[in-house]
C-alpha positions, 0 to 999 in steps of 0.5 A: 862341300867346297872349301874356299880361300879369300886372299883378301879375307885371308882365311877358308871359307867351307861353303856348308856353313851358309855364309850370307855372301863370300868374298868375290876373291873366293878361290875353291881349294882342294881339301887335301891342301887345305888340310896341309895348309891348316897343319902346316906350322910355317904357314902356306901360300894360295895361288889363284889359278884363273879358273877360279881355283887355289893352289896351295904352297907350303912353306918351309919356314914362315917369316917370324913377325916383330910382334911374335919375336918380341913375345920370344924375346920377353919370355927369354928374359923372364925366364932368365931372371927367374933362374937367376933367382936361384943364382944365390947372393954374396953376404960376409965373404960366402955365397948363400942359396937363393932358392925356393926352400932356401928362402923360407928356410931363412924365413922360418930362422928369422922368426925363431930366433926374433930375440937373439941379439945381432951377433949371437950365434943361433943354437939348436939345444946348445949347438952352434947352427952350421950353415952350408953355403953354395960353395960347400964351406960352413959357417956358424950364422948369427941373426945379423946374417940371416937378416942380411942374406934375407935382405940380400935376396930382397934386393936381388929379386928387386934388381932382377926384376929392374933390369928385365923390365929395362930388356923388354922396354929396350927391346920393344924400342929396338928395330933390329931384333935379330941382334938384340942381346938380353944376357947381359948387365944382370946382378951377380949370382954365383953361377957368374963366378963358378958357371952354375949353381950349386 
């Protein structure tokens, strides 16, 4: 068995599979290197020796193309607007949660208490609904709250999604990627206020 490289195909070649013709560039390369070469994360360089053998140098760090810096770059910020999902919205003076359970936990009040005037207090067998919000106070909710943070929570996901999508397009029209900043501009949560959530 010989393995070769082709620095014009740039890729091996294992002479056992029967190719019709092999690239007239075909260097045999030893197949301890050629493993290396495979494993190795940052990528590899092939030197035609002249006799028609390849050495093999592995690199220590590969250069980064624009193509996968960009996939980086656009993975950092969806993942950035995803936890600013979480990040809670302003509504009446208190910060609300945002999260998850939280969002259907405003769903499920909304549909219970469909009936209630706007500025009625919601009651559970008579008692006023307490409300912990993101900073630890407490508050007695009306419909008009549930319906106003539900509205806030639509809104923030509507601008977080806006301005990432702004990012990527910026950043695919930008040269220089090395200096190109994506935290900055996005809707206010309260981690913005306190430096994380709670």
């Amino acid at each position: 068995m010989s393995i070769l490289y082709s620095p014009s195909q740039g890729g091996f070649f294992d002479d056992r599979l029967g190719y019709a013709e092999l690239p007239a560039d075909a260097l045999v390369i030893d197949e301890a290197d050629w493993r290396a070469a495979i494993d190795c994360p940052d990528g590899f360089d092939v030197t035609d020796r002249g006799d028609g053998t390849g050495a093999v140098r592995l690199r220590d760090k590969a250069p980064v193309s624009r193509v996968q810096t960009l996939v980086r770059i656009t993975e950092a910020i969806k993942m950035l607007r995803d936890e600013r999902k979480d990040g809670g919205v302003s509504v009446g003076g208190y910060w609300f949660h945002s999260d998850a359970a939280s969002r259907i936990q405003y769903l499920g009040l909304l549909e219970r208490i469909k009936d209630l005037a706007p500025d009625e207090p919601i009651r559970f067998d008579g008692t006023p609904l307490q409300w912990k919000t993101m900073d630890g106070r407490f508050v007695v909710l009306t419909r008009g709250q549930v319906s106003a943070i539900a509205a806030a929570i639509a809104e923030l996901d509507v601008r977080l999604f806006a301005h990432a999508e702004s990012l990527i397009a910026r950043a695919q029209a930008t040269e220089d990627l090395a200096s190109f900043r994506y935290t900055d501009g996005w809707p206010q949560t309260a981690s913005d206020l306190t430096g994380e959530t709670q």
